[in-house]
C-alpha positions as CSV (number, residue, x, y, z in Angstrom):
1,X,172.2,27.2,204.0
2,X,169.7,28.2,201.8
3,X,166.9,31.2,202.5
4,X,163.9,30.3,200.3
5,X,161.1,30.1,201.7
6,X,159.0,27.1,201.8
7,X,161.5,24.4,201.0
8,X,163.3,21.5,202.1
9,X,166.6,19.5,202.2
10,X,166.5,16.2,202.8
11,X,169.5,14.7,205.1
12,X,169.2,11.0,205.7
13,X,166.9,7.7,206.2
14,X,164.2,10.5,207.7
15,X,165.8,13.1,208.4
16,X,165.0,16.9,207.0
17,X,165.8,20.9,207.0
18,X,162.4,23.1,206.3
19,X,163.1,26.4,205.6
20,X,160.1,29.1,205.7
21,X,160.5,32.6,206.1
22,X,163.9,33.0,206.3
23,X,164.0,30.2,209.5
24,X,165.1,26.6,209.9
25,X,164.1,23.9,211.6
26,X,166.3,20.4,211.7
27,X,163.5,17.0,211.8
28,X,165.0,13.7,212.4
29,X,168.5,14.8,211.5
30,X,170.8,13.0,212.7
31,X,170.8,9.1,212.5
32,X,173.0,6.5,213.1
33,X,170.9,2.9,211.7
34,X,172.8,0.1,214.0
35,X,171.2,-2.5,211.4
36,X,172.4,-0.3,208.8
37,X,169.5,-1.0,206.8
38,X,168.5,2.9,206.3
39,X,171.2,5.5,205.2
40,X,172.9,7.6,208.1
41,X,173.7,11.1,208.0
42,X,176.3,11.2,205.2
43,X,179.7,12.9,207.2
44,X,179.5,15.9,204.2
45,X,176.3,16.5,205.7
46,X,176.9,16.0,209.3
47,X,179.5,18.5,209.3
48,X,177.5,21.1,207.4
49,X,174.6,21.1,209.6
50,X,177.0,21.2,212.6
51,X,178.6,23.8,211.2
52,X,175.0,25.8,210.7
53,X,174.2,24.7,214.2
54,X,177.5,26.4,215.3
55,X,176.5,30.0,213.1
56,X,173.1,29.9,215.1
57,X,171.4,29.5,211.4
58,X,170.0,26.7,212.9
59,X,168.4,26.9,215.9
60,X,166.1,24.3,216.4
61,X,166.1,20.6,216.2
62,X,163.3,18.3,216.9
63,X,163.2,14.2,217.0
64,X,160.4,12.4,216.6
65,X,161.6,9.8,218.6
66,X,165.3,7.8,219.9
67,X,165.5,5.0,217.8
68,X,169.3,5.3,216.1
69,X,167.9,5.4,212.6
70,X,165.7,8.8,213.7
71,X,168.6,10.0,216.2
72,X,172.2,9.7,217.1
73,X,172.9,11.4,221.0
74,X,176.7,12.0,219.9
75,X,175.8,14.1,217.0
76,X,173.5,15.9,219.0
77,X,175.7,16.5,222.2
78,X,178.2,17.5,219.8
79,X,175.6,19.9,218.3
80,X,174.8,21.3,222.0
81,X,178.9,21.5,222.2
82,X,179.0,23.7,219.0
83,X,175.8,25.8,220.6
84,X,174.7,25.7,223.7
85,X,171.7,28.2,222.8
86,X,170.9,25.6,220.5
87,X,166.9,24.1,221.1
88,X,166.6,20.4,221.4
89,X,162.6,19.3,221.1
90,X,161.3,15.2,221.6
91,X,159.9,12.8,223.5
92,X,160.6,11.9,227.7
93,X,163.2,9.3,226.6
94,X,165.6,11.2,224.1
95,X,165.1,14.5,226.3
96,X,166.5,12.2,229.5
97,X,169.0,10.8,227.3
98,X,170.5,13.9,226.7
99,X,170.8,15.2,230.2
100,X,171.5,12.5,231.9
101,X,175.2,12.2,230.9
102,X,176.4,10.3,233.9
103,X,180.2,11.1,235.5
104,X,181.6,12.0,232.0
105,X,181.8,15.9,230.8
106,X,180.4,17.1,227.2
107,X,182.9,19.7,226.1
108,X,183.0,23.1,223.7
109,X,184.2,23.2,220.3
110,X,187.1,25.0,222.6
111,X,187.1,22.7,225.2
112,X,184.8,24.6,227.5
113,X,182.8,22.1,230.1
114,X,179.6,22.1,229.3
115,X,178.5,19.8,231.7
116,X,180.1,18.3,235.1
117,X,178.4,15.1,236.1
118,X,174.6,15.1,235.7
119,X,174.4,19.2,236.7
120,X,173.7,21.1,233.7
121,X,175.7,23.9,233.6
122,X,173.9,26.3,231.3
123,X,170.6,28.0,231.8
124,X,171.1,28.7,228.2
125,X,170.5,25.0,226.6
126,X,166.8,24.7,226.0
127,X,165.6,20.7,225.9
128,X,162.0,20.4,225.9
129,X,160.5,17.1,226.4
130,X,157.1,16.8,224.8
131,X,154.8,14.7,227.3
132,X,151.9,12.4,226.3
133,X,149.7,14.7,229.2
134,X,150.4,17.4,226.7
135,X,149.0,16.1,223.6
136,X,146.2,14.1,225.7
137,X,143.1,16.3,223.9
138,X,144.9,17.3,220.9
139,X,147.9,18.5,219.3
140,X,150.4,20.7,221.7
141,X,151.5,23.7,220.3
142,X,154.6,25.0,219.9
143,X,155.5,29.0,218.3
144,X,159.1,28.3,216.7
145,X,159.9,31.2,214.5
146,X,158.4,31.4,211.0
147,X,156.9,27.9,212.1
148,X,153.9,26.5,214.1
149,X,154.3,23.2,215.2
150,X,151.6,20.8,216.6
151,X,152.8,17.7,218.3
152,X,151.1,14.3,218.5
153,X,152.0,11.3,220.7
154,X,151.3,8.9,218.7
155,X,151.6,4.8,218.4
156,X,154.7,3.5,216.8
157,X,154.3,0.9,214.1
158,X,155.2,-2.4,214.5
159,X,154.0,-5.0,217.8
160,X,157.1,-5.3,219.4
161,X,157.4,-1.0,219.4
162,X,154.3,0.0,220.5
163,X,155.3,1.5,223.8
164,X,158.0,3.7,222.1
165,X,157.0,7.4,222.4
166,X,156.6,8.7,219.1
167,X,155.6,12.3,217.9
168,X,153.7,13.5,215.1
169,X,154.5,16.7,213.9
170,X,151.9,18.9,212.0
171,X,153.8,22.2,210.6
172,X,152.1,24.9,209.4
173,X,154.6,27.4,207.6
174,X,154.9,29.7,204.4
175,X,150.9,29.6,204.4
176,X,151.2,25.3,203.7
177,X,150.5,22.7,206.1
178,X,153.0,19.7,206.3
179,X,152.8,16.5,207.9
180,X,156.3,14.7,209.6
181,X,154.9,11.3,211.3
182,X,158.3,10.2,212.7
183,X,157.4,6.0,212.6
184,X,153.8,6.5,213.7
185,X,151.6,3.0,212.6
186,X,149.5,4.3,209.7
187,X,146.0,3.4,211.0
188,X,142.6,5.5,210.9
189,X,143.6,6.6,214.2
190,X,146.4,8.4,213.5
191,X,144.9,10.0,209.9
192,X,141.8,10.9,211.9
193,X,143.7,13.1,213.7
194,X,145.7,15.0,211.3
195,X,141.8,15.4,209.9
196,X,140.7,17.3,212.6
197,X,143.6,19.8,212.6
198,X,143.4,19.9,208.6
199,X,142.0,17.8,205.8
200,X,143.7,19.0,203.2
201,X,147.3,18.6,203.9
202,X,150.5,20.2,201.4
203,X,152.4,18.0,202.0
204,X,153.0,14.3,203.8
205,X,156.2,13.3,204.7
206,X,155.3,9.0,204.7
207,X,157.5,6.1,204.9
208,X,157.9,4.2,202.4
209,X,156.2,0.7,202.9
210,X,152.9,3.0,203.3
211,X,152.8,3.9,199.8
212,X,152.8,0.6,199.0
213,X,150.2,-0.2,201.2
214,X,146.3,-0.9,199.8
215,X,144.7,-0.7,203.1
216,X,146.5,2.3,203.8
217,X,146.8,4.7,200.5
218,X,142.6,3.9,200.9
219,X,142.3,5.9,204.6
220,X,144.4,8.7,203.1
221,X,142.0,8.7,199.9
222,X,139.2,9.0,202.6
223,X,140.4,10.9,205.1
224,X,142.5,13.5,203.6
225,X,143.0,15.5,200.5
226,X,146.8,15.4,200.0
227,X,148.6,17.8,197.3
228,X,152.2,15.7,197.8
229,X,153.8,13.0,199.0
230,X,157.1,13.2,199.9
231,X,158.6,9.3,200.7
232,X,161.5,9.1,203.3
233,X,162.9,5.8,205.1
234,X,163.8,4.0,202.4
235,X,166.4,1.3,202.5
236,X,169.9,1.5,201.7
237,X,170.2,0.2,197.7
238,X,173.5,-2.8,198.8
239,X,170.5,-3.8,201.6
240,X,167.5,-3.8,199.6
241,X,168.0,-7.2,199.2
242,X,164.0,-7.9,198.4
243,X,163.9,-4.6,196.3
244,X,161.1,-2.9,198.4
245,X,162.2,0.7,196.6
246,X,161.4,-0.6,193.2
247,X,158.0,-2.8,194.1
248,X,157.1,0.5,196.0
249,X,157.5,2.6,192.8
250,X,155.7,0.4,190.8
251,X,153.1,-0.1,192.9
252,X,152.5,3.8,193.3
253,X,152.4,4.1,189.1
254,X,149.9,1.4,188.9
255,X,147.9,2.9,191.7
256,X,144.3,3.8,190.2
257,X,143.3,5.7,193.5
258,X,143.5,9.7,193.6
259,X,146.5,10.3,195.5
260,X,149.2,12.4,193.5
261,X,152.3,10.4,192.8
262,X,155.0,10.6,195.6
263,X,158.5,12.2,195.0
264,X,160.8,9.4,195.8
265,X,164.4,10.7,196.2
266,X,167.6,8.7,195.2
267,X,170.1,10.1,197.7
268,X,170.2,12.3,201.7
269,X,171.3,16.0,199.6
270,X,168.8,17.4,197.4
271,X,166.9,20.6,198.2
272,X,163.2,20.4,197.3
273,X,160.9,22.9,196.7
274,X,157.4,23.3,198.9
């Protein structure tokens, strides 16, 4: 793993490593889509980051929320087999998903039993559920390293998801301040808040259908004062059947408004710098 400061690998649909001062943090990384409409964690890079995990280079993951295309529980138990110092940061759901294992046993790398039933065996593992009580009057603040990490309940898009816990992150490392909004629904709501931890945000980590959005590339025009955009969730190419990558470009090119033109990566891989 690289040691720059201030930059970024991306890892699937939304999935990413920041690096700042010499320290890592995992968002999103691991992702199994069971529509397979969004790319998964390619294995190449599944098996690197356990094997980062496993070094203790990485230390700390954090999911914005349980859907399958944000995070896959095997990957992750098998992450807590390879370390069991490893930290584990999300919402009530994922966090309960992960201890409450049932009769079965989560083993070692060497076979070790981790757990035995529902008991958790080692003070060691650290899973820290982020509650809504937490974030009721503002962002809840978390010291991870070279990082500083403000988390957000906020609404999930979509009508039928609504009730889905979803954290927004707002990271301020290697003197930047980045935004990760998991699938938060881009109304003033949610920009208004990022507003009143920072207007001027380094850079925004959007999905893509919110690029391509009028009513929405307006309220960041109003509300905040965004140096990059970096686009993530984009459909797999064999099942962009509608082509919503290309119409998204376009529609970003065309785009008279002040907002800088996103980076848009082809392919989970490629190391970005912040």
């Amino acid at each position: 793993m690289r040691s720059d400061t201030g930059c970024m690998r991306y890892v699937s649909n939304a999935g990413m490593v920041l690096l700042a001062g010499g320290q890592a943090v995992g968002i999103d990384v691991f992702s199994r889509d069971p529509a397979g409409l969004y790319p998964d964690t390619p294995p190449g890079i599944r098996r690197e980051l356990l094997e980062e995990i496993e070094r203790g280079n990485l230390k700390t993951l954090i999911f914005t929320h349980g859907h399958g295309d944000h995070f896959c529980r095997e990957d992750v138990e098998e992450a807590l087999g390879r370390n069991p110092d490893l930290q584990v940061i999300s919402t009530d759901p994922v966090i309960e998903e992960l201890t409450e294992i049932g009769a079965g046993k989560l083993l070692s790398k060497e076979g070790e039993s981790l757990w035995e039933g529902t008991q958790l065996l080692s003070k060691r593992r650290r899973l820290r559920a982020v509650t809504r009580e937490e974030s009721r009057s503002g962002p809840f603040w978390m010291k991870l390293g070279s990082f500083r990490v403000g988390f957000l309940h906020t609404i999930h898009e979509g009508v039928p998801y609504a009730q889905v816990p979803n954290l927004t992150l707002l990271i301020e490392a290697a003197g930047q301040r980045w935004v990760v909004p998991g699938d938060a629904a881009p109304g003033k709501e949610l920009f208004t808040q990022i507003a009143g931890w920072s207007p001027r945000i380094d850079w925004f980590f959007l999905p893509f259908p919110y690029v391509g959005l009028g009513s929405v590339r307006r309220l960041l025009e109003d509300l905040l004062d965004i140096r990059q955009i970096f686009v993530l969730h984009q459909p797999r190419r064999e099942a962009d059947e509608q082509n919503w990558r290309e119409q998204a470009r376009r529609i970003c090119r065309q785009a008279r408004d002040g907002l800088p033109m996103p980076v848009f990566p082809e392919e989970p891989g490629g190391w970005y710098r912040l």
